[in-house]
C-alpha positions as a Markdown table, in Angstrom:
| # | Residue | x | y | z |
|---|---|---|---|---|
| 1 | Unk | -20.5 | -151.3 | -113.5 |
| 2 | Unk | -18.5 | -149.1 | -110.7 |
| 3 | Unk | -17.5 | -145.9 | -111.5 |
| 4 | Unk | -14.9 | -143.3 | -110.1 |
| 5 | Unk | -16.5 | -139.7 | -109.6 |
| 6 | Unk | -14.6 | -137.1 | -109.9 |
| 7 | Unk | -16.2 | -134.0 | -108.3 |
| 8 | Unk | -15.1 | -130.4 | -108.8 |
| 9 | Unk | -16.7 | -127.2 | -107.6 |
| 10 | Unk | -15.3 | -124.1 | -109.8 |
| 11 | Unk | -16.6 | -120.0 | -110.1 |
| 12 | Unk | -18.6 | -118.5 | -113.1 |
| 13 | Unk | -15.2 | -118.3 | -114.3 |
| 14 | Unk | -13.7 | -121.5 | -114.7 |
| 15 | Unk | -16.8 | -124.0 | -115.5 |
| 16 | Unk | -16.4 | -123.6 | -119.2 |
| 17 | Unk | -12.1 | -124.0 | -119.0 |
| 18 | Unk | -13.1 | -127.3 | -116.2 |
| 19 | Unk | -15.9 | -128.6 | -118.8 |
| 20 | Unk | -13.7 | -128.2 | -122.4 |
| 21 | Unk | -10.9 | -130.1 | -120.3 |
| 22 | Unk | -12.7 | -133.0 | -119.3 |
| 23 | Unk | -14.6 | -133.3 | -122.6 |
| 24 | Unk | -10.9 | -133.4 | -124.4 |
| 25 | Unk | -11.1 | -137.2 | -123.6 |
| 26 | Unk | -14.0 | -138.1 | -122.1 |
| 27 | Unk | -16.8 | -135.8 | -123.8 |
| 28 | Unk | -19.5 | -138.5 | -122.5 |
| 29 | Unk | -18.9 | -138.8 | -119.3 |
| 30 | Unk | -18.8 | -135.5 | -118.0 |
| 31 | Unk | -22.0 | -134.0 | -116.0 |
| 32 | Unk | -22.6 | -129.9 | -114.9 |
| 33 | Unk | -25.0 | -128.7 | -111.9 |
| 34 | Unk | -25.4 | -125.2 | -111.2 |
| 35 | Unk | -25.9 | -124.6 | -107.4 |
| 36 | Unk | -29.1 | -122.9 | -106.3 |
| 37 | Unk | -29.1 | -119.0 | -105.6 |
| 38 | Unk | -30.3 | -118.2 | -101.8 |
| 39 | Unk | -33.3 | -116.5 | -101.9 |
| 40 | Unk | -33.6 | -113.3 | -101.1 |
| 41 | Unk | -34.1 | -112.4 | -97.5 |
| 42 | Unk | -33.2 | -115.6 | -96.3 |
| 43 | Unk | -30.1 | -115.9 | -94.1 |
| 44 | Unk | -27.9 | -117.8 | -96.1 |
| 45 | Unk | -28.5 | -114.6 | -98.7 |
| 46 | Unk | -26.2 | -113.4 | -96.2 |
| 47 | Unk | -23.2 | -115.6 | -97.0 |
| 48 | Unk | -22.3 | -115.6 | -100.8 |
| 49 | Unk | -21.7 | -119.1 | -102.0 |
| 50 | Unk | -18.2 | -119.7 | -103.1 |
| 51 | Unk | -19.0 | -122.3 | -105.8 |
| 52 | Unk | -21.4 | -121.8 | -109.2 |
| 53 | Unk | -21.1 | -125.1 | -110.4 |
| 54 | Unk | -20.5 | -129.0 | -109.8 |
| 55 | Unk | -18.6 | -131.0 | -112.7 |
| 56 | Unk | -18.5 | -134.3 | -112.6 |
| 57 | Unk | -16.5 | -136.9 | -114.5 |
| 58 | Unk | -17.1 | -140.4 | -114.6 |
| 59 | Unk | -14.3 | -143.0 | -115.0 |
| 60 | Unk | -13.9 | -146.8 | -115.2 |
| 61 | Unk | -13.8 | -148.2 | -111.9 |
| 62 | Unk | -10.8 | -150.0 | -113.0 |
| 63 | Unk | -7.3 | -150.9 | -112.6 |
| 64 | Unk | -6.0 | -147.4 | -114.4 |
| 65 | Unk | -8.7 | -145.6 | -112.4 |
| 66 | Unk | -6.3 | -143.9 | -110.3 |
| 67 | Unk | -3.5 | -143.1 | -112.8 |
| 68 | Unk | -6.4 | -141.6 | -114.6 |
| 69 | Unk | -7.8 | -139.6 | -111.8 |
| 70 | Unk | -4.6 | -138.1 | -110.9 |
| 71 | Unk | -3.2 | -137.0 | -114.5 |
| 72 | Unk | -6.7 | -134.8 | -114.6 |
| 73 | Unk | -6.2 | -133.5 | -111.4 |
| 74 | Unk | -2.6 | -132.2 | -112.3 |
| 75 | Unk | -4.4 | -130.7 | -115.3 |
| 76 | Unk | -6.8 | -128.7 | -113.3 |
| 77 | Unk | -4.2 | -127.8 | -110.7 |
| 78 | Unk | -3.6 | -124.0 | -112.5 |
| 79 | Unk | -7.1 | -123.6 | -111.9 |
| 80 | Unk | -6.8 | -124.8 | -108.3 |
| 81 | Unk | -4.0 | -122.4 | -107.5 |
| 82 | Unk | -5.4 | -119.2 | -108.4 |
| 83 | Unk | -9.2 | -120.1 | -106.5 |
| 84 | Unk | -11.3 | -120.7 | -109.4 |
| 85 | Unk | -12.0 | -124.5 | -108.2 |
| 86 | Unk | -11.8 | -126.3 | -104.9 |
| 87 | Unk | -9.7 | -128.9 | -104.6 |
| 88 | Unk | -11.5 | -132.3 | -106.3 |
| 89 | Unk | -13.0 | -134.6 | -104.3 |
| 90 | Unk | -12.8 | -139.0 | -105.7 |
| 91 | Unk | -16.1 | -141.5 | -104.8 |
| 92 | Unk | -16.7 | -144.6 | -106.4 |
| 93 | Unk | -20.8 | -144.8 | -107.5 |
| 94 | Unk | -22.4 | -147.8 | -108.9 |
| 95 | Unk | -23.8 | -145.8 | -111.6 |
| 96 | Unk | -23.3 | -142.4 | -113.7 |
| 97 | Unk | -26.2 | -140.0 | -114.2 |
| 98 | Unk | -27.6 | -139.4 | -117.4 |
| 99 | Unk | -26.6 | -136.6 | -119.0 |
| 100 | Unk | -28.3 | -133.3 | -119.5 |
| 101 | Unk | -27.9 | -130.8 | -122.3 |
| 102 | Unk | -26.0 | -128.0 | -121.6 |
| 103 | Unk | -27.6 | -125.4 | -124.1 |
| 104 | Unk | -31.8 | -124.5 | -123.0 |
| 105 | Unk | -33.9 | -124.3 | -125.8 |
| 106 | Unk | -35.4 | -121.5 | -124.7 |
| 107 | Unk | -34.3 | -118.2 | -127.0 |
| 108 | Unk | -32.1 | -115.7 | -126.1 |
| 109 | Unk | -32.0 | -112.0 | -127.4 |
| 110 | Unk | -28.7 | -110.6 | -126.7 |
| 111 | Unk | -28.5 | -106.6 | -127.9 |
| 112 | Unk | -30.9 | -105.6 | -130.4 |
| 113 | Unk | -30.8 | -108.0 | -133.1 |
| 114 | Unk | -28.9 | -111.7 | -131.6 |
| 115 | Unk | -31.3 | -114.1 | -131.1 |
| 116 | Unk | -29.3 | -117.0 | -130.0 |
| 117 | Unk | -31.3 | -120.5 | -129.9 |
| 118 | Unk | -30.9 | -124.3 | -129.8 |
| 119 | Unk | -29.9 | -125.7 | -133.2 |
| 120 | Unk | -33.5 | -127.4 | -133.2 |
| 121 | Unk | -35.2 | -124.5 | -131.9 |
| 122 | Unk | -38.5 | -123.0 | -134.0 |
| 123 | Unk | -38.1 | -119.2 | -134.4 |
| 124 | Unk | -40.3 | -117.0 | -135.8 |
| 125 | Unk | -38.6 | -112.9 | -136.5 |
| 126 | Unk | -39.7 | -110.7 | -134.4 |
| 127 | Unk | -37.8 | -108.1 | -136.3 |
| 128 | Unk | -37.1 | -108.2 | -139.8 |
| 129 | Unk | -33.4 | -107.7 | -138.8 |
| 130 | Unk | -33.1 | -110.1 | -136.5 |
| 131 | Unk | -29.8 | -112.0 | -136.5 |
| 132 | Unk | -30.3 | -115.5 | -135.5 |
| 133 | Unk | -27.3 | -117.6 | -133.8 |
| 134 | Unk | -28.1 | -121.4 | -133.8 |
| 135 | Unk | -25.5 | -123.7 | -131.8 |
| 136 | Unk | -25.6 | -127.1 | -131.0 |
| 137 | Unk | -24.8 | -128.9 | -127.2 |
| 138 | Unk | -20.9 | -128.4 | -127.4 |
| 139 | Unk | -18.0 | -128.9 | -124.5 |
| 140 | Unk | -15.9 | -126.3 | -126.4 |
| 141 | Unk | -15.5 | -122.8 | -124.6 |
| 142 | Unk | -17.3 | -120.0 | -125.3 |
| 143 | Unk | -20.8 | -122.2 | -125.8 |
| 144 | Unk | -23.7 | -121.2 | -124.5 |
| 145 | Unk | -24.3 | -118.4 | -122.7 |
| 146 | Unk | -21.7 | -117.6 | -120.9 |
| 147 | Unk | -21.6 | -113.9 | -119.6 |
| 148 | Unk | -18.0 | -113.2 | -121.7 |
| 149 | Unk | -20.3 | -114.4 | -124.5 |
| 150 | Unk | -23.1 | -112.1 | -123.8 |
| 151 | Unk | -20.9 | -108.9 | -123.3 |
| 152 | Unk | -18.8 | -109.7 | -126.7 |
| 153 | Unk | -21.8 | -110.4 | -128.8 |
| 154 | Unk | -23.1 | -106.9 | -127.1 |
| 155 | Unk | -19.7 | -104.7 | -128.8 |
| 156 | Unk | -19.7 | -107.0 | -132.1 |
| 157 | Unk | -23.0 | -105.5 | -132.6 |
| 158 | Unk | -22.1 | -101.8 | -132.3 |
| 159 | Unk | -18.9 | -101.6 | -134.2 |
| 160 | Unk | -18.9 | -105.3 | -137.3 |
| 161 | Unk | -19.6 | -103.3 | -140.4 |
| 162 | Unk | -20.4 | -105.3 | -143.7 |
| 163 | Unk | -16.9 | -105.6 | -145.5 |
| 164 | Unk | -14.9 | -106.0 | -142.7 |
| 165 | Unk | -11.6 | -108.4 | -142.4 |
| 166 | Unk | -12.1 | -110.0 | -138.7 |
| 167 | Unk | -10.5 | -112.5 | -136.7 |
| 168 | Unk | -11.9 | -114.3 | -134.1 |
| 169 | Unk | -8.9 | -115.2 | -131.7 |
| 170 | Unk | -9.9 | -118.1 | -129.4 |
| 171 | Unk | -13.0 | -119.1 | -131.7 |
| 172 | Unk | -14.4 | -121.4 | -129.2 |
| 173 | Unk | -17.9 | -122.7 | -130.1 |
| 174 | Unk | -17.9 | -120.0 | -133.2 |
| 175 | Unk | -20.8 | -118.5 | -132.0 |
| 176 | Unk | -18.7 | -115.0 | -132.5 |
| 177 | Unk | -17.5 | -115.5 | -135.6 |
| 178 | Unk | -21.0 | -116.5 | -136.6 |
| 179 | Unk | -22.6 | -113.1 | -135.6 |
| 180 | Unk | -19.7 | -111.1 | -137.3 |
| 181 | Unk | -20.3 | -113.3 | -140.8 |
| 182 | Unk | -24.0 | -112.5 | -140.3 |
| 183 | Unk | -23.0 | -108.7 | -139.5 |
| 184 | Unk | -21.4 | -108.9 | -143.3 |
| 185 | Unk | -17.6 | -109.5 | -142.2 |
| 186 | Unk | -15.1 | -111.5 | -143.9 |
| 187 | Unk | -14.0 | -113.7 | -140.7 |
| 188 | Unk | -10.8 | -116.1 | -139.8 |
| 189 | Unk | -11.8 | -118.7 | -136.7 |
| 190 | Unk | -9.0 | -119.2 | -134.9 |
| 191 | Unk | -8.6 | -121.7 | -132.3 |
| 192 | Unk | -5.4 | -124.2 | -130.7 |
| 193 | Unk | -8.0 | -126.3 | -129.1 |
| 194 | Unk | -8.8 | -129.1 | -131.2 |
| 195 | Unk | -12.5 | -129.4 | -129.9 |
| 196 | Unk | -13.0 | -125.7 | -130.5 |
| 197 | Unk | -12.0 | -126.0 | -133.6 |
| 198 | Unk | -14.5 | -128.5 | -134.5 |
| 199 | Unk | -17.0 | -126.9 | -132.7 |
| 200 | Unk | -16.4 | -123.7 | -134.6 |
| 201 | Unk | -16.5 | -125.6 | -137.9 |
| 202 | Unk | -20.0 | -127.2 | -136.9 |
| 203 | Unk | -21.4 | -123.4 | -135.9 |
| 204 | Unk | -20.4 | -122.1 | -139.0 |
| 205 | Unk | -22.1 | -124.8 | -141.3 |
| 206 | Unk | -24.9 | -124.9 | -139.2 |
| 207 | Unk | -25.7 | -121.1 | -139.9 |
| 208 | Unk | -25.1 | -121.3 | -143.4 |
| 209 | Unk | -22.4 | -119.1 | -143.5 |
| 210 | Unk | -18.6 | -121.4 | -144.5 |
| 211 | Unk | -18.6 | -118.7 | -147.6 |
| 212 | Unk | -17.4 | -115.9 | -145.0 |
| 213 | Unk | -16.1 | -117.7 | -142.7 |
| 214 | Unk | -12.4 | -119.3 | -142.4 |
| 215 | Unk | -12.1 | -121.9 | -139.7 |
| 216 | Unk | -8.5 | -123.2 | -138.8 |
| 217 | Unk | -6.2 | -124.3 | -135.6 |
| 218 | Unk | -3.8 | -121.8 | -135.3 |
| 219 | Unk | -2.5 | -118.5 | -133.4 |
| 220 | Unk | -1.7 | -114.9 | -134.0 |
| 221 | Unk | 1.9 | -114.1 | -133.5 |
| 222 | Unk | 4.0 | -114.9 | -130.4 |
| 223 | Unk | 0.2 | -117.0 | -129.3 |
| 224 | Unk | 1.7 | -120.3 | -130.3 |
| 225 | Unk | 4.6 | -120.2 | -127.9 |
| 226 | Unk | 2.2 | -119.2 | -124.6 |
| 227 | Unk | 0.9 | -123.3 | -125.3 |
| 228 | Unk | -2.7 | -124.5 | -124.3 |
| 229 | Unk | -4.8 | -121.8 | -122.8 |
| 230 | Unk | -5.7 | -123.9 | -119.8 |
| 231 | Unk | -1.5 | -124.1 | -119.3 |
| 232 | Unk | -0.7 | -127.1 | -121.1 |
| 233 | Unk | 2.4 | -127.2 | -122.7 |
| 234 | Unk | 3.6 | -125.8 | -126.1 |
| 235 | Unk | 1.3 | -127.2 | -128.8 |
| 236 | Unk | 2.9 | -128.7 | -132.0 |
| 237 | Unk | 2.3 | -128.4 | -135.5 |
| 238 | Unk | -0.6 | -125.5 | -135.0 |
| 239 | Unk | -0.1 | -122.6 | -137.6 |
| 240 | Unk | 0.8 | -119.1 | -136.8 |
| 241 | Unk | -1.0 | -116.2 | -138.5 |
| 242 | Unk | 2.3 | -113.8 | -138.6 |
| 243 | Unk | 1.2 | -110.2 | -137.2 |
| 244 | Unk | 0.2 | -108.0 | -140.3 |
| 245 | Unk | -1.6 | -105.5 | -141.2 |
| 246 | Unk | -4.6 | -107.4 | -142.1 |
| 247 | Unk | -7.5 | -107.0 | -140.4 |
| 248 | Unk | -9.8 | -104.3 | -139.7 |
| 249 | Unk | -11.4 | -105.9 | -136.5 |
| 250 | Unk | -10.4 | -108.5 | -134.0 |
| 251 | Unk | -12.4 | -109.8 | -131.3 |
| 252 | Unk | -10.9 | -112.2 | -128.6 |
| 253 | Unk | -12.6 | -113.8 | -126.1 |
| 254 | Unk | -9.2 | -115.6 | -123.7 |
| 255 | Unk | -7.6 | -115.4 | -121.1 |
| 256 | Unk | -6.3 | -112.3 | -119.2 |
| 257 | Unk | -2.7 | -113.4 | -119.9 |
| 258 | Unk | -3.2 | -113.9 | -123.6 |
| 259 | Unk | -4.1 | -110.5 | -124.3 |
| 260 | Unk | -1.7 | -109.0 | -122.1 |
| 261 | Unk | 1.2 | -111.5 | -124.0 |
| 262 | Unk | -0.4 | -110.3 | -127.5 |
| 263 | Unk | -1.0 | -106.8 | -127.1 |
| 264 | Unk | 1.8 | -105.8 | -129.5 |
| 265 | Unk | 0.2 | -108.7 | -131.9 |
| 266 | Unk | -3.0 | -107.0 | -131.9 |
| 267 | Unk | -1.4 | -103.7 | -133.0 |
| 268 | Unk | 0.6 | -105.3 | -135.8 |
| 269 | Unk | -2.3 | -107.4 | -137.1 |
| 270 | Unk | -4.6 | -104.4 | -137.5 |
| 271 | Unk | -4.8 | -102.1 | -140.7 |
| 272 | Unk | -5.7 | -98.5 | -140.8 |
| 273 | Unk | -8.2 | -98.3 | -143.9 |
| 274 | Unk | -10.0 | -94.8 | -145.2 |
| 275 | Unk | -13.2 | -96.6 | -143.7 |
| 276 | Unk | -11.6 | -96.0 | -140.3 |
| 277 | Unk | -9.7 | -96.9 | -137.6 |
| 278 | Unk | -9.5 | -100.6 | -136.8 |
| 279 | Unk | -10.9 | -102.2 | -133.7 |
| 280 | Unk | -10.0 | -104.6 | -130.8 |
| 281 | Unk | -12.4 | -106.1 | -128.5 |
| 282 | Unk | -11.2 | -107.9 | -126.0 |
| 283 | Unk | -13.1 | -110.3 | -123.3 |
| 284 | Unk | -12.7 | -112.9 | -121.2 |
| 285 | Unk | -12.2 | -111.7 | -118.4 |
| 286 | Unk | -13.6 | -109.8 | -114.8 |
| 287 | Unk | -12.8 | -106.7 | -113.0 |
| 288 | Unk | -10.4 | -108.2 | -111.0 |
| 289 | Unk | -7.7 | -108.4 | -114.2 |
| 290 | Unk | -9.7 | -105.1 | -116.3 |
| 291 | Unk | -6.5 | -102.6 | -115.6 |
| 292 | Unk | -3.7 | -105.0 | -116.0 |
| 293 | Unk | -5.3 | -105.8 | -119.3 |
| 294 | Unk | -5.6 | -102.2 | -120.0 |
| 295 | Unk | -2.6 | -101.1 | -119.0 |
| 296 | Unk | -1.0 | -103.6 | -121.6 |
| 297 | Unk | -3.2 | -102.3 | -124.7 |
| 298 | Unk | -2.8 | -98.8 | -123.7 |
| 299 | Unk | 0.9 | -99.1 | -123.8 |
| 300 | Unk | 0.8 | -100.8 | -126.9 |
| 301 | Unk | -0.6 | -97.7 | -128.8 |
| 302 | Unk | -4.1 | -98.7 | -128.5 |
| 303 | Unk | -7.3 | -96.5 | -127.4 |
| 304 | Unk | -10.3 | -97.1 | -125.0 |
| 305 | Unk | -13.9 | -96.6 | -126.7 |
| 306 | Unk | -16.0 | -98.4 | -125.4 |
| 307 | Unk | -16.9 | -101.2 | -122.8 |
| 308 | Unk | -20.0 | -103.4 | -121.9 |
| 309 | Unk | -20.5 | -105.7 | -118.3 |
| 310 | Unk | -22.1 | -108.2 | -117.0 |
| 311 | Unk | -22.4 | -108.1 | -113.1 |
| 312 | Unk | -18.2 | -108.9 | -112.4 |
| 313 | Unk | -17.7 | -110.1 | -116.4 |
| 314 | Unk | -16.3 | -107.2 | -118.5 |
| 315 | Unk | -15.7 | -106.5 | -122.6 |
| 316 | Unk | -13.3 | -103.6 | -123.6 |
| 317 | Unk | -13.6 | -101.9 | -127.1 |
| 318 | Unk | -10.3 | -100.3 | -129.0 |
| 319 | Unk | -9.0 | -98.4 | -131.6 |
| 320 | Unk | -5.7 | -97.5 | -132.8 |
């Protein structure tokens, strides 16, 4: 059987927006290199390479081929625009490769006490407060490893307290909501991708904690009228958490935009308790967009405490 391959290269950035697209319809037939680092001290360590990854998508070599190829290509145009893939590139192949998972089984300790492994995985504590995250192969965003993960996971630790009310804005694979239920919060998954809300839902049984955890499709505020986060259009019939005091912690892991658009969201939906003053952390995000996002939060009443990186990838930490 012929296929068509579409090839896209795309940055650190954009490989889990590119993947979670793809996977909306054709979760089975989408493949992810990474491109090999240069050495050190070899010349090409001179030149920095402009790509991270290769996704490929395999298609039908058929008569709606085409049609296909170039309604997924308009969808990944927003990306294309603002430099975070190159422009895709069509071959037909006579055959796909198998595919590979996405999530090592190796373990990874993020912080002091994450410990984030396949859901397969044997573990034995090193700690008796170790806090281990399982999570299955998933094309959601936020799976894996991801650096936005890393630095996120990195705050939550520091300032979830047992008790808390938190949301988890863009829930992705869960894996955040997850650590806070585990950290003793009280948590609401929220997610308007339907993949990532399935993906969450799978996370939070697979950990053993659906008692804490609250997993819908939905928004905060005026988030239901920005659409898709990859720039689709509007989204229908996803529920809209109204902006009140309720929470005592939100963590949101999105686009740039998003938290610029819900700044005054984020103030709203945050309580001030005797335990203390509520925090936001917000991620998702590099340098390149760190003081537009602050710029928004600060005008909208809220406080800088804190911050964690990862080389270009940056978390901020809040309070009102």
């Amino acid at each position: 059987m012929a296929w068509m391959e579409l090839s896209i290269d795309a940055t650190h950035e954009a490989v889990d927006w590119v993947s979670t697209l793809l996977a909306a319809n054709y979760i089975d037939e989408v493949r992810i290199g990474k491109y090999a680092e240069p050495e050190l001290g070899s010349p090409s360590d001179l030149v920095k390479l402009p790509w991270a990854f290769n996704i490929c998508l395999y298609i039908p070599y058929d008569t709606r081929a085409s049609a296909r190829v170039a309604e997924i290509i308009n969808q990944l145009s927003p990306l294309h625009r603002i430099g975070l893939t190159a422009a895709p590139t069509e071959a037909v192949v006579e055959q796909k490769p198998e595919p590979a998972g996405v999530l090592s089984p190796l373990i990874h300790r993020i912080g002091q006490r994450f410990v984030v492994l396949a859901a397969d995985a044997p573990y034995h504590f090193k700690a008796a407060d170790d806090i281990p995250l399982r999570l299955k192969t998933s094309p959601a965003f936020g799976s894996g490893l991801h650096p936005t993960t890393i630095v996120s996971l990195q705050l939550l630790e520091r300032y979830v307290m047992p008790g808390m009310n938190a949301l988890d804005l863009g829930s992705g694979s869960g894996i955040l909501s997850v650590a806070m239920a585990k950290l003793g919060a009280e948590v609401l998954a929220l997610d308007n991708d339907t993949i990532a809300v399935q993906s969450s839902r799978d996370t939070v049984g697979l950990n053993g904690v659906a008692h804490q955890v609250t997993v819908m499709a939905g928004s905060l505020g005026c988030g239901s009228d920005l659409g898709h986060w990859m720039g689709k259009a509007r989204i229908e019939n996803v529920a809209t958490i109204q902006a009140t005091a309720t929470f005592d912690l939100i963590v949101t892991n999105i686009l740039a935009r998003v938290h610029i658009a819900l700044a005054d969201d984020f103030r709203r939906a945050l309580r001030q308790t005797d335990a203390g003053a509520p925090i936001l952390i917000t991620a998702g995000f590099t340098t390149t967009q760190e003081e537009e996002v602050a710029t928004a939060l600060t005008m909208a009443g809220f406080e800088a405490i804190d911050c964690q990186r990862f080389n270009e990838w940056v978390a901020l930490a809040y309070r009102l």
